[in-house]
C-alpha positions as CSV (number, residue, x, y, z in Angstrom):
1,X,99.9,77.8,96.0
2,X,98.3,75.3,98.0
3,X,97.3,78.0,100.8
4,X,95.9,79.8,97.9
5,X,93.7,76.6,96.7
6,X,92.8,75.9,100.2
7,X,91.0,79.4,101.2
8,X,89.6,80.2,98.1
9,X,88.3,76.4,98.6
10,X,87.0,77.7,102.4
11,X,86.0,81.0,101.3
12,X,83.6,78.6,98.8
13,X,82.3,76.5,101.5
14,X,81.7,78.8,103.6
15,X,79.6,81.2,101.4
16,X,77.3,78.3,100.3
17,X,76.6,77.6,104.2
18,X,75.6,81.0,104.1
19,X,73.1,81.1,101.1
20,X,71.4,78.1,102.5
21,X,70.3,79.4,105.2
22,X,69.2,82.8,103.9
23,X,65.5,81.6,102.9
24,X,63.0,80.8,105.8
25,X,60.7,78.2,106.0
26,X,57.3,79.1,105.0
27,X,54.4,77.3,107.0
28,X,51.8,75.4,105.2
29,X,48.5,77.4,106.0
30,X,45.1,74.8,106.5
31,X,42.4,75.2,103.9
32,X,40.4,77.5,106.8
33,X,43.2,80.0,106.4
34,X,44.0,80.0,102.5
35,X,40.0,80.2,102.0
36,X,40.4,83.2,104.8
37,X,43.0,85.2,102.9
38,X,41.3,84.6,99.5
39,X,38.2,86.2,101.1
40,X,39.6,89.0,102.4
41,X,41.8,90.2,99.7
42,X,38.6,89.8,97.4
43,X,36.6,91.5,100.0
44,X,39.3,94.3,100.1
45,X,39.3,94.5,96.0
46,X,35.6,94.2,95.2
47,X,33.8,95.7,98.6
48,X,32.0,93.0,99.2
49,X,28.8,92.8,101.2
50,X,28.8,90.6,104.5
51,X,26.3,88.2,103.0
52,X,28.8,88.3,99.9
53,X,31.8,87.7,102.0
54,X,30.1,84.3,104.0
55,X,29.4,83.0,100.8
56,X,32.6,83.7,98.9
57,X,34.1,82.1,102.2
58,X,32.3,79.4,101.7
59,X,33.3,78.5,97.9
60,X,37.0,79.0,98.7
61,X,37.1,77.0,101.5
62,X,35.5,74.1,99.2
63,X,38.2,74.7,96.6
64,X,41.2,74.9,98.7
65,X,39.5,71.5,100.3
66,X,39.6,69.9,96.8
67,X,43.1,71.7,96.2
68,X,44.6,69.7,99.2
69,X,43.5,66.8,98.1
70,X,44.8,66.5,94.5
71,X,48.2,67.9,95.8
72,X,48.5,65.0,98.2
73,X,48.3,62.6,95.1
74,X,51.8,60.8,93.8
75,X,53.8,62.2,90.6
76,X,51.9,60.2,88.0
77,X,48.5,60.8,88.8
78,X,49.4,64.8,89.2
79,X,48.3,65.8,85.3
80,X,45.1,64.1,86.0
81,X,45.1,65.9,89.5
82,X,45.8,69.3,87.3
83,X,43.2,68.7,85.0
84,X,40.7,68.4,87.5
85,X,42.2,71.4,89.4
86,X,41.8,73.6,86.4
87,X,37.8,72.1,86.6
88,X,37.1,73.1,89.8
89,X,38.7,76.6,89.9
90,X,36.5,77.5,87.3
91,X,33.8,75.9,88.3
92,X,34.2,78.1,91.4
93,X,34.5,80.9,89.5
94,X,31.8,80.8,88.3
95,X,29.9,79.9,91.4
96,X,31.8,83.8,92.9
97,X,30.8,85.8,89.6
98,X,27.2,84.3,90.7
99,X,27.2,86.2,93.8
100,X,29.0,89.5,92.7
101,X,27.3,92.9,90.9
102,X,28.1,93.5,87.7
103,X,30.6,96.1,88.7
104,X,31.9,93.8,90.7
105,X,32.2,90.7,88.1
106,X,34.3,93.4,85.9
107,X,37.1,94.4,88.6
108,X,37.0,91.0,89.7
109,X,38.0,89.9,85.4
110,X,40.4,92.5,85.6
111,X,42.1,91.1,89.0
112,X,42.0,87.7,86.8
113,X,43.5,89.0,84.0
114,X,46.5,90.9,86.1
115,X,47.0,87.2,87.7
116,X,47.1,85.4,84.4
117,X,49.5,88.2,83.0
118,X,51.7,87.7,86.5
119,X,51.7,84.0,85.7
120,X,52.9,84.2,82.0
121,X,55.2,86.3,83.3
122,X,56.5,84.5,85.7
123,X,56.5,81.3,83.9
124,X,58.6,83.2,80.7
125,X,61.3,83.8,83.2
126,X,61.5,80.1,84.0
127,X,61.3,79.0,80.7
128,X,63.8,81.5,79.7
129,X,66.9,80.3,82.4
130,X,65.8,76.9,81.3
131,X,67.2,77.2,77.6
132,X,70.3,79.6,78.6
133,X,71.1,76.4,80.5
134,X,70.6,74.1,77.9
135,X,72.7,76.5,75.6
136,X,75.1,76.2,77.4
137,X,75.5,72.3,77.8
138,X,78.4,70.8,76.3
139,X,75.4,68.2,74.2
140,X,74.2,72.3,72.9
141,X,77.5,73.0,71.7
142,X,78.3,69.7,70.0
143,X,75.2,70.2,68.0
144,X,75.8,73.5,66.9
């Protein structure tokens, strides 16, 4: 029994080392390089112009500047840090449906709308494993 205990007890350890180490580390990319990929993948989606791309480029770059800065803020100040976040996206937003076509500013809504569909998504799933949890609680239980 106790040779039984023990490797199921190793075969436990052992396979939780393993999972651990299964997810590499992702780099943090500079502001240069975020604004970079931004501009290109709009670039690829809308067919931007050159003069279109410099100055997309150039309004990314500003908003992952300001993005690096509220993320570098402490825990309490971050809803105020989100707030203003949510202020300067759009505001940039705005500033890129400025320089687009009107054909253009309507693919670029509907890439906006697939993101904000991704996001609810995404964030359903989360919310969703985050109550089958709390079902689950013996506190959940002694309520029922």
């Amino acid at each position: 029994m106790k040779k039984i205990i023990f490797t199921a007890l190793l075969f436990m350890g052992l396979a939780t080392a393993g999972f651990s180490q299964d997810r590499p580390q992702r780099e943090k990319k500079t502001p240069e390089e975020r604004a970079q990929l931004m501009t290109d993948h709009l670039a690829k989606k809308l067919s931007l112009s050159d003069k279109q791309k410099s100055e997309i480029y150039k309004i990314n770059l500003d908003r992952a500047k300001e993005m690096d800065k509220s993320m570098a803020k402490t825990s309490a100040e971050r809803k105020q840090a989100f707030e203003q976040q949510k202020k300067q996206f759009e505001a940039s937003d705005e500033k890129i449906n400025k320089v687009l076509t009107d054909d253009q500013k309507k693919t670029y809504a509907e890439l906006k709308a697939q993101r904000m569909e991704k996001m609810k998504a995404h964030k359903g799933d989360f919310r969703k494993k985050g109550r089958s949890k709390k079902a689950d609680s013996p506190e959940a239980k002694s309520e029922s």
